[in-house]
C-alpha positions as a printed NumPy array, in Angstrom:
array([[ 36.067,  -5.845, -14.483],
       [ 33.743,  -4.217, -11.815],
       [ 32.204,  -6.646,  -9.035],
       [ 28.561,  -6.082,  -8.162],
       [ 29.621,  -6.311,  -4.072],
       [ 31.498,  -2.634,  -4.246],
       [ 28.12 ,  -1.015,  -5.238],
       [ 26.105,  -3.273,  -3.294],
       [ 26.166,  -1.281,  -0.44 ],
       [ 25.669,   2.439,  -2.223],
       [ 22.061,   0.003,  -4.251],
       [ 21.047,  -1.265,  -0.593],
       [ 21.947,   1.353,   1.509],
       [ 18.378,   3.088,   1.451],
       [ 16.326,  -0.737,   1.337],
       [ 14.84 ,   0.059,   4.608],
       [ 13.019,   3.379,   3.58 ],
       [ 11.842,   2.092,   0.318],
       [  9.377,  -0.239,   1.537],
       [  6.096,   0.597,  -0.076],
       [  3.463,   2.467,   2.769],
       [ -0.014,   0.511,   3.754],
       [ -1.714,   3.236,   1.431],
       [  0.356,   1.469,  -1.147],
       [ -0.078,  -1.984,  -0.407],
       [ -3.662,  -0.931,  -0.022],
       [ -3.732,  -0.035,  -3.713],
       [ -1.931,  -2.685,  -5.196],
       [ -4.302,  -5.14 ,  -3.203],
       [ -7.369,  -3.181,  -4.782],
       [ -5.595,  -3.181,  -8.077],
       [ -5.051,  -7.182,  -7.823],
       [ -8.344,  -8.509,  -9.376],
       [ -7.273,  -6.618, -12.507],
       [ -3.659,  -7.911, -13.017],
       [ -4.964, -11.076, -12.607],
       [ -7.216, -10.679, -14.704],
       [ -4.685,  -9.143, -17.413],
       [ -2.555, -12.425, -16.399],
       [ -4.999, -15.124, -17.899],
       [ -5.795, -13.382, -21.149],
       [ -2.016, -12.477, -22.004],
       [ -1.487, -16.402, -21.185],
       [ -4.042, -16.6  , -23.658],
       [ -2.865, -15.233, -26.284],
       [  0.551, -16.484, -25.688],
       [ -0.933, -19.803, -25.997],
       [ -1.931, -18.916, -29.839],
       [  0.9  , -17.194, -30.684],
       [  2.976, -20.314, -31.964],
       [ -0.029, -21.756, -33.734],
       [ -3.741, -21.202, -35.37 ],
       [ -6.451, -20.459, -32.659],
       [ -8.561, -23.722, -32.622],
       [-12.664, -23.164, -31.352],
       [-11.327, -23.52 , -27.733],
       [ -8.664, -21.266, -27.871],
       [-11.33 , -18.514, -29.598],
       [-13.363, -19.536, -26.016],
       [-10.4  , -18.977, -23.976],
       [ -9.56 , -15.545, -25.625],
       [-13.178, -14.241, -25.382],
       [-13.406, -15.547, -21.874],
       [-10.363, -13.957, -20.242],
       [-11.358, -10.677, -22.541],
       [-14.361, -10.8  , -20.517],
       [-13.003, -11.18 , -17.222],
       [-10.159,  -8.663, -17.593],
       [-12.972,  -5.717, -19.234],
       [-15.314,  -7.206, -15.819],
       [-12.092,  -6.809, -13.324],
       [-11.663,  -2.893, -14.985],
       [-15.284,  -2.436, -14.9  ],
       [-15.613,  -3.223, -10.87 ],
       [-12.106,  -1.336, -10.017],
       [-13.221,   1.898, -12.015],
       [-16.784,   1.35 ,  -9.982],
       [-14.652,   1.007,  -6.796],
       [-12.841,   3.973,  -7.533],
       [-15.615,   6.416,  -8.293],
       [-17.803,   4.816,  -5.518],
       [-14.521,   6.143,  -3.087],
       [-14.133,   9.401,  -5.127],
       [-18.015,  10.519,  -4.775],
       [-18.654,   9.435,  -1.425],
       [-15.546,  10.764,   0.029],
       [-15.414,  14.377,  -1.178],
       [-17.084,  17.532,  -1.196],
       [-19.499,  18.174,  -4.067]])
């Protein structure tokens, strides 16, 4: 049987230098209205999986469907206002 602690230190060595840059937290916090987003409608379909989608569920799947298409919508906006505005033509 191997223990975990003899390649603990060979996995952990390098922790220090893989902390993600501000350019990458940067992203991710641009990127965070979307996963959210993607967050409530799988939760809403995982809440009809077991069972058959009553009226309010429907309204719960359209909803977060909405919201998640909305959060892509404003992030691709984002993105191509940054893109345009930032480089030569």
């Amino acid at each position: 049987m191997y223990h975990i602690v003899t390649v603990q230190a060979a996995v952990t060595a390098f922790a220090d230098w893989i902390e993600p840059t501000d350019a990458e937290l940067d992203a991710i916090e641009q990127e965070m209205p979307v996963i959210l987003a993607d967050v409530d409608l799988l939760d809403a379909q995982i809440i009809t999986l077991d069972r058959i989608p009553t009226e309010l569920d429907n309204r719960r799947l359209r909803r977060a469907r909405r919201r998640a298409l909305a959060a892509r919508l404003a992030a691709a906006k984002v993105t191509a206002a940054t893109t345009v505005s930032g480089g030569a033509a």
